[in-house]
N, C-alpha and C positions, 0 to 999 in steps of 0.2 A: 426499540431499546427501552431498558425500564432504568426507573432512577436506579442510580445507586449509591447517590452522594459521594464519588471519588473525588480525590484532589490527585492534581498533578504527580506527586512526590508517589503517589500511590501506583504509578505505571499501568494506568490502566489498559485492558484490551478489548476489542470488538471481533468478530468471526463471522463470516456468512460463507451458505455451503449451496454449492446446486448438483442437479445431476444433472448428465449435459450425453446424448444418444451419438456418440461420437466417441474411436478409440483413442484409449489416453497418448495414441502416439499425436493424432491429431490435435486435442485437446493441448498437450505442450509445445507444440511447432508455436502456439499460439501466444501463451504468458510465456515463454521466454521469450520474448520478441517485442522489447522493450520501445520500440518505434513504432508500435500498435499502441501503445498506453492513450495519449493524447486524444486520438479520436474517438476513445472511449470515458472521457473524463471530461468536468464543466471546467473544474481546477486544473489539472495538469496541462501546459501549452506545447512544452516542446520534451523531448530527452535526446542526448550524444553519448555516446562512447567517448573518454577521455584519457589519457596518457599513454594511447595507442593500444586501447582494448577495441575489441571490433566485435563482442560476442560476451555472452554470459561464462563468468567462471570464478569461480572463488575469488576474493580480492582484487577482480576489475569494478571499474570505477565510471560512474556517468553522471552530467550535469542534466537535474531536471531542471523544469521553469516555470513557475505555477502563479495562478490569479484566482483571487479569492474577492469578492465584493467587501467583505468586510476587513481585510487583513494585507490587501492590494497586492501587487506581484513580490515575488522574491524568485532564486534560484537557489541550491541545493546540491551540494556534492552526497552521492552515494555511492557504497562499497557492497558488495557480492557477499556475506558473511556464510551462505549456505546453497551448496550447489546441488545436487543429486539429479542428473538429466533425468529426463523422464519424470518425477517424484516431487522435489523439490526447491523453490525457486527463490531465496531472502536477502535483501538487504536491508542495508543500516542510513539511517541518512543522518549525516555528518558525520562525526568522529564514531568508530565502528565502537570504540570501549566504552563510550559516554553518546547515545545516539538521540538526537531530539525525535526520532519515530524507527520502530522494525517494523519489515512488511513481510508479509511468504503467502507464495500461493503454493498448493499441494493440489496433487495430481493421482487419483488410484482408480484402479478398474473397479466398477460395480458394477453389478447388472446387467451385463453386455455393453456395459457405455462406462461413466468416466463420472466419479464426483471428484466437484472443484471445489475449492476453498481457498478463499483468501484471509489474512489475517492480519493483523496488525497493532503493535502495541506502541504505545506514547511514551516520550520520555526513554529513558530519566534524565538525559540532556535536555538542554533549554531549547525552547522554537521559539515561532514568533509566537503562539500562543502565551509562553512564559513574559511579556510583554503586556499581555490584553488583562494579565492577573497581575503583575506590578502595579499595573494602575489602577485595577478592581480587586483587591485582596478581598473583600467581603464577600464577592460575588466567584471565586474560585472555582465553586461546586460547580454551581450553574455553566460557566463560561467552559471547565473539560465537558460536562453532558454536553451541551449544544454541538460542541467540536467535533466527542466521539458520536451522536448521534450523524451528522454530518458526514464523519467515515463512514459507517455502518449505510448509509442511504446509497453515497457512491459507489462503494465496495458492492454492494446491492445490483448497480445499475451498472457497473464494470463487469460482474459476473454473469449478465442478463446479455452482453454485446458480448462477449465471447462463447455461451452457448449458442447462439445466433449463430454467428460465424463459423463454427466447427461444426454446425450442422447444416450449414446449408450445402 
């Protein structure tokens, strides 16, 4: 990821894409299947289905739980904002109209196989990250690059453990 001096307020985004030799029906058995996250992340520990969702669908809702060395654990409600089985997979974390993060992975046939992409934008709700810039307003730029580079690394290594998987 290159600078690009964003600030928070800025919503910035990251994107990584792979191609993955596996049909996209296989391919989404896989990121929909939110109980596979964890084992695929440093950060993320646990995820549930919550207020009696049991599965992906528009405006169902799950509790993630994450640990971060420098940011320590918290937990996290999110909401299903975009569904398209087969295609398209997004939520919102915390409130869906003001979200402290959007996530989507995307799902299409190419090549006889399957390119993945996950995505993700910051903000424009507050995280804890809006906390690590309350107390470093000087250092704003710096503190979203390390964060989004940080996405971008994981997102990286989450999409590297799911073409693994769909291809074995």
């Amino acid at each position: 990821m290159e600078w690009t001096g964003a600030r928070y307020a800025d919503t910035p985004t990251v994107e990584v894409r792979t191609w993955v030799d596996a049909q996209p029906e296989r391919v989404w058995a896989l990121v929909s299947d939110i109980g596979l996250m964890p084992a695929m992340s440093d950060e993320l520990q646990s995820v549930e289905w919550v207020d009696g969702a049991t599965g992906p669908a528009v405006g169902a809702r799950f509790v993630g739980r994450s640990k971060h060395e420098a940011l320590g654990e918290w937990a996290t409600t999110s909401e299903i904002v975009e569904f398209e089985p087969g295609r398209v997979f997004a939520w919102a974390v915390g409130d869906p109209a003001e979200p402290s993060a959007t996530w989507r992975f995307r799902v299409e046939p190419r090549d006889g196989g399957t390119e993945l992409s996950q995505w993700m934008r910051l903000g424009p709700g507050r995280s804890g990250l809006s906390l690590a810039i309350d107390r470093m307003p000087e250092k704003e730029q710096k503190i979203v690059f390390v964060r989004m580079r940080e996405f971008e690394r994981n997102m990286t290594a989450t999409l590297e453990c799911l073409k693994k998987r769909a291809e074995a």
